[in-house]
DRENBAKOL-854697 format. One record per residue (C-alpha): x, y, z; residue number from 1. Coordinates in pm, 1 decimal, decimal comma, padded with zeros to 6 digits. Example, Ala and Ser with C-alpha at 12.3 -4.5 7.8 and 13.67 -1.06 7.14 Angstrom:
# residues 2
{{01230,0; -00450,0; 00780,0}; 1}
{{01367,0; -00106,0; 00714,0}; 2}
***
This chain:
# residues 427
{{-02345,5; -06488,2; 00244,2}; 1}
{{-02609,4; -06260,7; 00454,6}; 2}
{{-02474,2; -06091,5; 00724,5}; 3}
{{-02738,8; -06042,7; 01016,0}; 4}
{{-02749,1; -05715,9; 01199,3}; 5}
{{-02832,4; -05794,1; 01570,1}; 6}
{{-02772,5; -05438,4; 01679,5}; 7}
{{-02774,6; -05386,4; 02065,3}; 8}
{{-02991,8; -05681,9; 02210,4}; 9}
{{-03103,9; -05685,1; 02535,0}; 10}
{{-03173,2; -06032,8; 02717,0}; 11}
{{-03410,7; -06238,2; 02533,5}; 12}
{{-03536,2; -06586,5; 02419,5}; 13}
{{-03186,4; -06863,3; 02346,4}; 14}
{{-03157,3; -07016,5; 02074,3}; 15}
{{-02905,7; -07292,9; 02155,2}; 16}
{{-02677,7; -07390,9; 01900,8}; 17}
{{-02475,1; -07682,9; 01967,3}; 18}
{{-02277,6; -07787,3; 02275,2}; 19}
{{-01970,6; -07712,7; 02346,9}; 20}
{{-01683,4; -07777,6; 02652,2}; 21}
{{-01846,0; -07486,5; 02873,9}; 22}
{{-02217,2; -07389,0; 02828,5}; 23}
{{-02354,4; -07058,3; 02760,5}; 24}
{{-02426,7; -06812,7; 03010,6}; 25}
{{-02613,9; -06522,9; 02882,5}; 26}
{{-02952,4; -06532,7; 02712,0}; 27}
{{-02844,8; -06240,2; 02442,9}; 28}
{{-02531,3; -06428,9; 02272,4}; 29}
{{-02774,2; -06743,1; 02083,6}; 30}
{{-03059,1; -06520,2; 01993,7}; 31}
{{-02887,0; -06526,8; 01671,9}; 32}
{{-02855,9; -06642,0; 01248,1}; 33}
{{-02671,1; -06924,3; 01256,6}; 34}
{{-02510,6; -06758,0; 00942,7}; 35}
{{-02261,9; -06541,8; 01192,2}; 36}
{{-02075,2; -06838,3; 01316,4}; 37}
{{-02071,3; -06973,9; 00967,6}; 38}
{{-01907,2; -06613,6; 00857,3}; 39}
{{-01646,5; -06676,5; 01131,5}; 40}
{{-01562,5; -07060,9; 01032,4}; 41}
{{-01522,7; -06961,3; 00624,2}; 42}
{{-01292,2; -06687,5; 00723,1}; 43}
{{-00914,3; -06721,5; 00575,1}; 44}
{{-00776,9; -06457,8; 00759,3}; 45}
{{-00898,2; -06221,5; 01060,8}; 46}
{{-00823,7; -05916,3; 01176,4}; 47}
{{-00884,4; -05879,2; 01548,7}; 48}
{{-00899,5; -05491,2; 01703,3}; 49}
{{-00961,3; -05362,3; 02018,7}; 50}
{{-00955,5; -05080,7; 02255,1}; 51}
{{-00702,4; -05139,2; 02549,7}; 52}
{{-00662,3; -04784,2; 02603,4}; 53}
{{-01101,9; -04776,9; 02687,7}; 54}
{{-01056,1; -05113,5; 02908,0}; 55}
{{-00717,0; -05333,0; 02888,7}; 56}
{{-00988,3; -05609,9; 02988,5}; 57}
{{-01060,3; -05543,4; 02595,3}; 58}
{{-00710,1; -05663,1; 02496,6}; 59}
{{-00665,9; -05968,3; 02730,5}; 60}
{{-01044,1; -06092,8; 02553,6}; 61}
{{-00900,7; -06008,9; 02230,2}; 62}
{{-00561,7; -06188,4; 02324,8}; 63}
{{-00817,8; -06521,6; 02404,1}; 64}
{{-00999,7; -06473,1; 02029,1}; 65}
{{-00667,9; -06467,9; 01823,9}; 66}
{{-00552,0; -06800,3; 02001,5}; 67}
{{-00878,1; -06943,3; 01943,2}; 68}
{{-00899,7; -06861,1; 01606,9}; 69}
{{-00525,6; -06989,5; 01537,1}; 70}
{{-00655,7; -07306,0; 01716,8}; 71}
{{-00924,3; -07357,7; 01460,6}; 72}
{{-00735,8; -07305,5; 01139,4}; 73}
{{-00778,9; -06928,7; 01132,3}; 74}
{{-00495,0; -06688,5; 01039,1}; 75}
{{-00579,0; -06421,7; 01290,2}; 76}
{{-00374,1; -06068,8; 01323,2}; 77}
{{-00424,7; -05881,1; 01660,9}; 78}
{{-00346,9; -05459,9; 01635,0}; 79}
{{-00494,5; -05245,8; 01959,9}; 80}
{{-00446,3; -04874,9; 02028,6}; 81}
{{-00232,1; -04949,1; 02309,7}; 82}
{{-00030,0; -05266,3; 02483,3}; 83}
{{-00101,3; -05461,8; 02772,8}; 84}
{{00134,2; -05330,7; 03124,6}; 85}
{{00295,6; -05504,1; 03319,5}; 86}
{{-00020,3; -05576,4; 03497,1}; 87}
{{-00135,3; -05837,3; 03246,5}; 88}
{{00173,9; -06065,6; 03271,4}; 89}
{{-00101,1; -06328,7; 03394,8}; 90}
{{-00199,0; -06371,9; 03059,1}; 91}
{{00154,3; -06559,9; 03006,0}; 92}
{{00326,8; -06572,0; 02680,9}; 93}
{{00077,5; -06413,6; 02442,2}; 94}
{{00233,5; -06182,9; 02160,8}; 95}
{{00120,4; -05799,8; 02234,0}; 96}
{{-00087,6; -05633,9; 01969,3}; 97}
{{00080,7; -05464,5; 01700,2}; 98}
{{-00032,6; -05113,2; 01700,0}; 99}
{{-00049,9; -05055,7; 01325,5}; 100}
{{-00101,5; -05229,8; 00990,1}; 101}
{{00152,7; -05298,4; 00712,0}; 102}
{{00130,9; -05073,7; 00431,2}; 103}
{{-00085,9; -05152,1; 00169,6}; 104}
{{00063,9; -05275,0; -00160,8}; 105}
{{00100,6; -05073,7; -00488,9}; 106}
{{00024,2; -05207,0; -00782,2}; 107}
{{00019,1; -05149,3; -01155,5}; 108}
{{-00257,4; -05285,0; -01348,4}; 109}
{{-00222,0; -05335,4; -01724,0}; 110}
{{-00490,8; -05452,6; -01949,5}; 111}
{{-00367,5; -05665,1; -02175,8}; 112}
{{-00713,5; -05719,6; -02381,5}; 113}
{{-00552,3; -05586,5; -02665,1}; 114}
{{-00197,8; -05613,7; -02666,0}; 115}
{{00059,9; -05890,1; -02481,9}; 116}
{{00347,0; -05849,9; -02307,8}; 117}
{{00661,4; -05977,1; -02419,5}; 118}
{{00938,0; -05875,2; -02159,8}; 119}
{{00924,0; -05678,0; -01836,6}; 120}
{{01219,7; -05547,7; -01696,5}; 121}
{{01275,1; -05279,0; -01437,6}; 122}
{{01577,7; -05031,2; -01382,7}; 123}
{{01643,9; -04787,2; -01095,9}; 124}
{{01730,8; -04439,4; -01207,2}; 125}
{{01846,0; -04210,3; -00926,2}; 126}
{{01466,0; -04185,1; -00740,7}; 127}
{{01275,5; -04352,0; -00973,2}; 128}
{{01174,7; -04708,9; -01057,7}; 129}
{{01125,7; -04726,8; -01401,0}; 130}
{{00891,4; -05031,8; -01535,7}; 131}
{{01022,8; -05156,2; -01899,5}; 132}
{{00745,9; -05340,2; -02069,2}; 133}
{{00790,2; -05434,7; -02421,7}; 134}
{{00460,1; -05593,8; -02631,3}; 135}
{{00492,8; -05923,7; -02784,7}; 136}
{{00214,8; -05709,3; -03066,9}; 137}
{{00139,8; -05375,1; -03120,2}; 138}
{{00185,2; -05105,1; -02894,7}; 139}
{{00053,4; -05004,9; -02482,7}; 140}
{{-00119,0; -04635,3; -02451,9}; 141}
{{-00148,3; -04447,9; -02191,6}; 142}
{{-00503,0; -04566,2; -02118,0}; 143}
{{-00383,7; -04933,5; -02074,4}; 144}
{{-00203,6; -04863,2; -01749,0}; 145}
{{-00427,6; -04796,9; -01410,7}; 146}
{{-00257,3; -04768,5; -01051,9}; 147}
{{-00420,3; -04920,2; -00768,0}; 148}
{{-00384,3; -04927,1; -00388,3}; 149}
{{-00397,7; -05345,4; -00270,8}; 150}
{{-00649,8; -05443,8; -00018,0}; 151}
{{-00524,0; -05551,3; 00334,4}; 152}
{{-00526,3; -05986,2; 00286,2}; 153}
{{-00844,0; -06010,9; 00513,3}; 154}
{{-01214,6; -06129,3; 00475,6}; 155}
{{-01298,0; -06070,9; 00839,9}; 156}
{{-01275,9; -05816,8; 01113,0}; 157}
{{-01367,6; -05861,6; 01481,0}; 158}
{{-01355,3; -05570,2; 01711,5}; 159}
{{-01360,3; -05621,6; 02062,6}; 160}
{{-01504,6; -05323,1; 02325,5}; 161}
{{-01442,4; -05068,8; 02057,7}; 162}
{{-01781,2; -04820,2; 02065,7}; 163}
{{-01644,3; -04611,8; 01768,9}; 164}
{{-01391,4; -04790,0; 01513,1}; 165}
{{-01207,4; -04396,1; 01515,9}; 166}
{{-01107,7; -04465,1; 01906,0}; 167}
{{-00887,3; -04686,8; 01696,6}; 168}
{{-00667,1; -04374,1; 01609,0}; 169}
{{-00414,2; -04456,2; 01288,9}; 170}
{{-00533,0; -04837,1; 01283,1}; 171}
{{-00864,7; -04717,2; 01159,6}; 172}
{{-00757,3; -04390,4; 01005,8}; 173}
{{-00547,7; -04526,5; 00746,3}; 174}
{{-00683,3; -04830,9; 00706,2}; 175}
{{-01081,6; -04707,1; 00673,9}; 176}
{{-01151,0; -04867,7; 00339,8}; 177}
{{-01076,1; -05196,1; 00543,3}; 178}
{{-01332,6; -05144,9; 00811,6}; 179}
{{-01614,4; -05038,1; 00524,1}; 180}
{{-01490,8; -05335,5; 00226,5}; 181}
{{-01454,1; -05619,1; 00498,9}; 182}
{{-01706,6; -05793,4; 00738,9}; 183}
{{-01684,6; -05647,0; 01043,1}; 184}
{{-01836,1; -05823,6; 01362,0}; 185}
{{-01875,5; -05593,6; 01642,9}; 186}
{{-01870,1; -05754,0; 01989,5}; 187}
{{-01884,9; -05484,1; 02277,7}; 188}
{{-02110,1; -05416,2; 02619,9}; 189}
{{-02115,6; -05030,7; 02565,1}; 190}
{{-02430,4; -04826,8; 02543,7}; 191}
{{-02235,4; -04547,0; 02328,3}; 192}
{{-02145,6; -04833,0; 02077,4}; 193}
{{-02238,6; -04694,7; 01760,8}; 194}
{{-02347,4; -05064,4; 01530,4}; 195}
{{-02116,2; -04987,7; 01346,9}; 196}
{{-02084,4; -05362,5; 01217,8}; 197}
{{-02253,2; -05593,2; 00971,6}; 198}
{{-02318,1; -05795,4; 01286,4}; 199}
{{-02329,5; -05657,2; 01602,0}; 200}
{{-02300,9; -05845,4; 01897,4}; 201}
{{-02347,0; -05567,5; 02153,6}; 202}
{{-02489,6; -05664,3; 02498,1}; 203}
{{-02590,6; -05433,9; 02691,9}; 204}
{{-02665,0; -05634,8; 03015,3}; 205}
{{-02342,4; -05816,3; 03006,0}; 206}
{{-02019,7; -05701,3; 03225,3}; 207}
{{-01762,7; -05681,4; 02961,1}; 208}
{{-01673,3; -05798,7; 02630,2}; 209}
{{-01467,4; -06040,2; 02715,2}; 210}
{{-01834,2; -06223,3; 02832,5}; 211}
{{-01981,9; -06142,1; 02508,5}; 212}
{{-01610,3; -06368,3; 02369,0}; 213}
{{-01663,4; -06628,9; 02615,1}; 214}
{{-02060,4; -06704,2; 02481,8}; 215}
{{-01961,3; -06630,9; 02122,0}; 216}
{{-01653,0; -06902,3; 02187,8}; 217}
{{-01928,4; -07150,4; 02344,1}; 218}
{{-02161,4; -07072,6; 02015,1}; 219}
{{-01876,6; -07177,2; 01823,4}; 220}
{{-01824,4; -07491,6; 02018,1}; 221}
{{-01432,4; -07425,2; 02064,4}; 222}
{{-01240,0; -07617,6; 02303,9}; 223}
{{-01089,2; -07388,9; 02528,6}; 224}
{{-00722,8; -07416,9; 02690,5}; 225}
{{-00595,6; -07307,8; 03025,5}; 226}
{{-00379,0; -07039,4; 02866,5}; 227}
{{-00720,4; -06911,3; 02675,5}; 228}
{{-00949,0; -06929,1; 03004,8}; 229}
{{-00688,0; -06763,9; 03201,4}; 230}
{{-00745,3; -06432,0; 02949,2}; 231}
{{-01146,3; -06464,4; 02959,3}; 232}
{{-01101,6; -06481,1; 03314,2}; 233}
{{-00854,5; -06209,4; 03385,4}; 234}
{{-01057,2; -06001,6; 03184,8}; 235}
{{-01368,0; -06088,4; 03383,3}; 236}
{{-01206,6; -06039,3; 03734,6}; 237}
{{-01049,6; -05753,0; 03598,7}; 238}
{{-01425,3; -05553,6; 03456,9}; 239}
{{-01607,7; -05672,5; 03806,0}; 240}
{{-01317,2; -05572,8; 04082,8}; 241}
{{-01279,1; -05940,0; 04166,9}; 242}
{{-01663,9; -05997,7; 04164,3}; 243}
{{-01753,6; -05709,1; 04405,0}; 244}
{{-01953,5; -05489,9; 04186,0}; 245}
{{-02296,9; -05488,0; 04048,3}; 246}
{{-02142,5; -05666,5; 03703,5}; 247}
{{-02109,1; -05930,7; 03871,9}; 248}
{{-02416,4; -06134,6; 03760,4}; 249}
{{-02489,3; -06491,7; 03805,8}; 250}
{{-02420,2; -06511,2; 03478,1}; 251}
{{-02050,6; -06367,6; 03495,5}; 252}
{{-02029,2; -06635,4; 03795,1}; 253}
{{-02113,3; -06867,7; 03587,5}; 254}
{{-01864,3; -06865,7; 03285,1}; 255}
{{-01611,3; -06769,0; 03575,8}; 256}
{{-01685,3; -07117,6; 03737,6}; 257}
{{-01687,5; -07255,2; 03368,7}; 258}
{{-01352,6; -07118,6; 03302,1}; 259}
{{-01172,5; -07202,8; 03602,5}; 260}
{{-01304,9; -07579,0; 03538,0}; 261}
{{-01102,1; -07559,2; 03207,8}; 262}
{{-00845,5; -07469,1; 03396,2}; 263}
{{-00839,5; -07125,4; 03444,6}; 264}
{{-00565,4; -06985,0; 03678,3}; 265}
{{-00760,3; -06771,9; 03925,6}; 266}
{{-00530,1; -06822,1; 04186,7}; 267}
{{-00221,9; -06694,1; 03987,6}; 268}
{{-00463,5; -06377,9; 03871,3}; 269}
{{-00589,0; -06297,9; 04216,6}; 270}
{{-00262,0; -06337,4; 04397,6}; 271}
{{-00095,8; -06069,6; 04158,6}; 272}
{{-00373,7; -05801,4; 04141,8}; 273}
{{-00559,2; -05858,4; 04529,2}; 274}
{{-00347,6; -06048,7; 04748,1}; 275}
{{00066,0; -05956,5; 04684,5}; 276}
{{00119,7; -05622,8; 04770,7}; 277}
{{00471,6; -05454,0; 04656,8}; 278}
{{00642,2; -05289,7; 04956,3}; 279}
{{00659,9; -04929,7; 04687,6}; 280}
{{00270,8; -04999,0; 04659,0}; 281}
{{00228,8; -04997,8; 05036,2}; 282}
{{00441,1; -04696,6; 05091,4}; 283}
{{00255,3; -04482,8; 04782,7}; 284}
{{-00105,1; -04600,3; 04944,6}; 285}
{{00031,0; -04464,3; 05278,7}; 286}
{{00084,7; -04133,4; 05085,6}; 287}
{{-00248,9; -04115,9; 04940,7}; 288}
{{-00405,6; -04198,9; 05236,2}; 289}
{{-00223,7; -03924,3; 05440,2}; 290}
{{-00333,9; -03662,6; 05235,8}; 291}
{{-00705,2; -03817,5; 05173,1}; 292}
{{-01025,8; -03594,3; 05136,2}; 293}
{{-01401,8; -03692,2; 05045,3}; 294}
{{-01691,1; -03459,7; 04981,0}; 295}
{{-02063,4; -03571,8; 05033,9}; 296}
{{-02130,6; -03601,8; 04642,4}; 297}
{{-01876,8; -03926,0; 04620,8}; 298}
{{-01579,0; -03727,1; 04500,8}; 299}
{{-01245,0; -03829,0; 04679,7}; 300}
{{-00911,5; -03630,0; 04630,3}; 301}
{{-00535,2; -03699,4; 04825,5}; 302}
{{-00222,5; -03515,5; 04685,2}; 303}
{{00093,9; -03630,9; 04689,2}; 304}
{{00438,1; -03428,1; 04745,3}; 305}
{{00728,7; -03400,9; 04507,0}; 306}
{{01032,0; -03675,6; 04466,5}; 307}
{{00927,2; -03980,8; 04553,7}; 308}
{{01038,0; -04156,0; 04255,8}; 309}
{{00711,9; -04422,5; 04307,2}; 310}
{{00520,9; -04147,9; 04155,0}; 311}
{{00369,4; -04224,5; 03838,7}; 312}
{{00083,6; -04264,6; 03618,0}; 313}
{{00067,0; -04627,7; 03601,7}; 314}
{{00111,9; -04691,3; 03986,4}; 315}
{{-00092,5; -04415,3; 04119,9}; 316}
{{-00382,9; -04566,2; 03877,8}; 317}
{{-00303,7; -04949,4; 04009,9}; 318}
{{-00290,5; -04792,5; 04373,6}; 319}
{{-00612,2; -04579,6; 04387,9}; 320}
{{-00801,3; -04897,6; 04196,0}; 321}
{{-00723,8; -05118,3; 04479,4}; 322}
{{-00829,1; -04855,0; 04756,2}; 323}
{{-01118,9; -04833,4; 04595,7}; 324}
{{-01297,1; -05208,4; 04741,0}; 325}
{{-01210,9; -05031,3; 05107,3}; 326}
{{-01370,1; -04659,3; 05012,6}; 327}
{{-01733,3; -04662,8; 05074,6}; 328}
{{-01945,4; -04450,3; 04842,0}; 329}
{{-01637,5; -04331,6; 04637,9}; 330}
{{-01751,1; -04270,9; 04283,2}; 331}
{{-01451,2; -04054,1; 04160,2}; 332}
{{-01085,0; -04082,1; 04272,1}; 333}
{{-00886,4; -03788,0; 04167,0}; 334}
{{-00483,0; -03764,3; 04253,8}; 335}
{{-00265,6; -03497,1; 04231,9}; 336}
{{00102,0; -03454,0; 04242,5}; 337}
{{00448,1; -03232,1; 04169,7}; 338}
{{00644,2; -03293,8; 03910,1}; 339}
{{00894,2; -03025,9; 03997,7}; 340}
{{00901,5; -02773,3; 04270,0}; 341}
{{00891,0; -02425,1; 04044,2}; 342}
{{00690,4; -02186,7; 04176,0}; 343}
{{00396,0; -02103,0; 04136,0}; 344}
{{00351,6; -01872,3; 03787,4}; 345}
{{00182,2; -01511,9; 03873,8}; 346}
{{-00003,7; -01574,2; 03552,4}; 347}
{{-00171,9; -01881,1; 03630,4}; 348}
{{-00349,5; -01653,7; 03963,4}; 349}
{{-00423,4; -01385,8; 03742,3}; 350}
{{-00614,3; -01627,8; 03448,5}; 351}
{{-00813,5; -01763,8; 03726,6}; 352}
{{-00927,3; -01460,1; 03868,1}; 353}
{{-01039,5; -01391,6; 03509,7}; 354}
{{-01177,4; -01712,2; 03476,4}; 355}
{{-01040,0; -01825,1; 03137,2}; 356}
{{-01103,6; -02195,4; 02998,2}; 357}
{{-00909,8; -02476,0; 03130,8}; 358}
{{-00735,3; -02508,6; 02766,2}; 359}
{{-00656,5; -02100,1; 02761,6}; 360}
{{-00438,5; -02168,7; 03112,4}; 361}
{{-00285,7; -02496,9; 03014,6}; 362}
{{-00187,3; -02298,1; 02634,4}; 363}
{{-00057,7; -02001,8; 02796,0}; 364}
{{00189,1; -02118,7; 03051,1}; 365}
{{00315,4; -02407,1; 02766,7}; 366}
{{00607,8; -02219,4; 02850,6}; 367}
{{00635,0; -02370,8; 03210,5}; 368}
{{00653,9; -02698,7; 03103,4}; 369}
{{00432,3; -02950,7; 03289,2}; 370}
{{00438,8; -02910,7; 03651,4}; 371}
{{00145,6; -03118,0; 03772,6}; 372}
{{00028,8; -03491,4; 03717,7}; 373}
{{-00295,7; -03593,4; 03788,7}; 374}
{{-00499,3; -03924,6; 03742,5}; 375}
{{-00852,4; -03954,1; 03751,5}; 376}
{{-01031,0; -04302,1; 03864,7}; 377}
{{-01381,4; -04361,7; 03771,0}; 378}
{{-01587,5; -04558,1; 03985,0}; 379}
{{-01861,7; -04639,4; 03745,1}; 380}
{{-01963,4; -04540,6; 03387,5}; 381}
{{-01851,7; -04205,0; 03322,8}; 382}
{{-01667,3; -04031,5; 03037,2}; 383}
{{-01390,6; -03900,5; 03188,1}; 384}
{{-01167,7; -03808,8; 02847,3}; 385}
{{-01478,2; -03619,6; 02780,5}; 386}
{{-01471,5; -03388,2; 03118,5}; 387}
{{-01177,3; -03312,9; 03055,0}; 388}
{{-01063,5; -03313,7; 02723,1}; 389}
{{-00914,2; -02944,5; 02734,7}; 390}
{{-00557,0; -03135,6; 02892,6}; 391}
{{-00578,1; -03432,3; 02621,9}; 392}
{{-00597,7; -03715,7; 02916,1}; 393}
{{-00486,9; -04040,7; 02806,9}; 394}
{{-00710,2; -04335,6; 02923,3}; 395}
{{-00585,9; -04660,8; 03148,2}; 396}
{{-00954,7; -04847,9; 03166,6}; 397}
{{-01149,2; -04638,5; 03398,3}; 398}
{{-00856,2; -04416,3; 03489,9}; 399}
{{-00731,2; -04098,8; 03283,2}; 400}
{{-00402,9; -03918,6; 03332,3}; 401}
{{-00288,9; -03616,5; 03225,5}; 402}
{{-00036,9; -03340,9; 03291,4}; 403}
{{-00121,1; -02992,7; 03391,7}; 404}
{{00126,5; -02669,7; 03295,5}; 405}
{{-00086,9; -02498,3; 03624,8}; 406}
{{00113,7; -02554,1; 03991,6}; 407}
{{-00058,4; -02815,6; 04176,0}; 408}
{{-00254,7; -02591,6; 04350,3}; 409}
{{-00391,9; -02442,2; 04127,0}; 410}
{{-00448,2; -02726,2; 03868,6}; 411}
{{-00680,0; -02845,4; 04215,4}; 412}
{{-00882,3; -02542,4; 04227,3}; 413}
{{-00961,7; -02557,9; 03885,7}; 414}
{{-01029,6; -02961,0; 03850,5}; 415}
{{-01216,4; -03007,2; 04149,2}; 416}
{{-01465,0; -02793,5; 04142,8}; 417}
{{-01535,3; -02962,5; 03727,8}; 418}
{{-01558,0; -03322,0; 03869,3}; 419}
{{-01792,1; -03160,2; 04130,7}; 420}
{{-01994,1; -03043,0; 03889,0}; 421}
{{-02035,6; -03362,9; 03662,7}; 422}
{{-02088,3; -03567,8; 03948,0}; 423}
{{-02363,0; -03344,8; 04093,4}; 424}
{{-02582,0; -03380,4; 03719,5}; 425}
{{-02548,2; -03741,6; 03740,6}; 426}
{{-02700,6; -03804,2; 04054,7}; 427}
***
């Protein structure tokens, strides 16, 4: 079968194929070889992969696409670098990704073009498996026995808002002969996506992947459930702040309006992320808020004391996201806060004064132990792993976290001035 390379399409000329329960949105998804839905239909068994820890948006999409695929006949297997939080629990029952792949098999191949076997037996001796195989004729050498490593039982993968199959981590690093033996259809939104795919269903103009899903689903003329919808429209809400940013096309209104008539739960979504407010949630956003700064570039920074035992990666992140609709011209969020009360290391002074790199002060007061937390919303496309990569941050979506061996203080004077920086060569 020929596999068509799309690569990253802009909006152009539709070529409708079929109908289906809800209709197409986006002008990129049909401008397509029918061949690509055909190479999705013949499939026995699919491997779906996606990067939560880039967007969880990603995973709820992805979560849609393995139910779908079950639905039509299709053994699909879902494995992300990362699980959906507690967040998500609007998606409802769906299974969480596994977060690795099952060993491949062993086996040991023996050609029998010129001699049969007549008995096999096998016999455990201390550490060792020992293989008895006696010939029905003549004799087995050396050269009749090969060893090989089995392939992983799929003819299809499907990665979902993964730019670079290594952001993957172990699934793709020791599994690689997977991603270059097998299909592999690409479906992201991404400008760094690299193509990486046979087919590439990249679109750039659309808000997330989980849109790119939803018009590939329509191509494929799948019926859609209310459990399904509810993911493609989590994931939507989720990538466009409720439909308050500039994603928010009248295309993305569209499918939304086409999901929620197949029964999407937007109510159920909306009342957990916008409307319900945790009495912790209030009292952390009171903290932040106390503490707020903003300079004129759109930078915005609050820190928060010691022991309140609300403090936390995941909460900060969900706090500062929903702040963000009521913080005009905000482009990056950046909270800092104790994680004990030491204080502060002579050393860490004396490195600054010196100006050493970020990762020379982090390495030399390992010693500490951590003593700062800080997470890092983005407001908008930027690479915020990158910027600071010296303190390994771990990403949440647009948000980062980290922890800094530097007092609080200092770890400020030092990251501050950085996201000033960035922000000022992007504008």
């Amino acid at each position: 079968m020929k596999l068509v390379d799309t690569h990253a399409l802009g909006a152009c000329g539709a070529i409708h194929v079929g109908s289906s329960p809800a209709a197409c949105t986006s002008e990129f998804m049909l401008n397509f070889d029918p061949t690509i839905l055909q190479t999705i239909q013949q499939s026995g068994r699919v491997l779906v992969a996606a990067d939560i820890q880039s967007s969880p948006s990603n995973g709820a999409a992805a979560v849609a696409l393995v139910s779908g695929l079950n639905q039509a006949g299709i053994q699909a297997d879902f494995v992300a670098n990362g699980q959906l939080d507690d967040h998500w629990s609007v998606l409802g029952s769906f299974n969480q990704p596994n977060q690795s792949l099952a060993s491949e098999d062993f086996i040991i191949s023996l050609d029998l073009s010129r001699t049969k076997v007549g008995q096999i037996k096998y016999k455990i001796e201390g550490e060792r498996l020992n293989f008895l195989i006696k010939p029905s004729n003549g004799q087995f050498k050396e050269e009749d026995v090969e060893l090989l490593v089995g392939r992983l039982p799929y003819d299809l993968v499907i990665t979902v808002g993964v730019a670079d199959p290594e952001v993957l981590g172990d699934i793709y690093n020791n599994n690689s002969a997977l991603f270059y033996q097998t299909p592999v259809i690409n479906i992201d939104c991404q400008t760094k996506n690299e193509n990486f795919g046979q087919i590439n269903l990249v679109d750039l103009v659309a808000s997330s992947a989980a849109e790119v899903v939803y018009d590939l689903w329509c191509a494929l003329q799948w019926p859609l459930t209310p459990d399904q919808a509810t993911c493609l429209l989590a994931a939507l809400i989720y990538d466009t702040k409720n439909f308050t940013t500039a994603k928010a096309s009248p295309q993305v209104l569209l499918a939304a309006s086409n999901l929620i008539r197949e029964g999407a739960r937007r109510e159920v979504i909306v009342n957990q992320w916008y409307s319900a407010v945790a009495l912790p949630t209030l009292r952390l956003w009171g903290k932040v808020l106390s503490g707020l700064e903003q300079a004129d570039n759109g930078l915005v920074w609050s820190k928060l004391d010691v022991g309140d035992e609300m403090v936390s990666d995941i909460a900060i992140g969900q706090a500062v996201e929903r702040l963000l609709t009521g913080l005009q011209d905000a482009k990056v969020v950046a909270i800092f806060y104790n994680l004990n009360q030491s204080p502060e290391p002579t050393v860490s002074l004396s490195l600054l004064k010196n100006q050493a790199s970020l990762k020379e002060i982090n390495q030399s007061l390992s010693q500490t132990g951590s003593q700062t937390g800080v997470v890092i919303y983005a407001n908008g496309a930027m690479n915020l792993r990158e910027w600071l990569q010296e303190f390994s941050p771990i990403s949440h979506g647009q948000m980062i976290s980290f922890k800094s061996n530097l007092p609080t203080s200092s770890t400020m004077e030092l990251i501050l001035p950085l996201l000033s920086r960035r922000l000022s060569e992007i504008n």
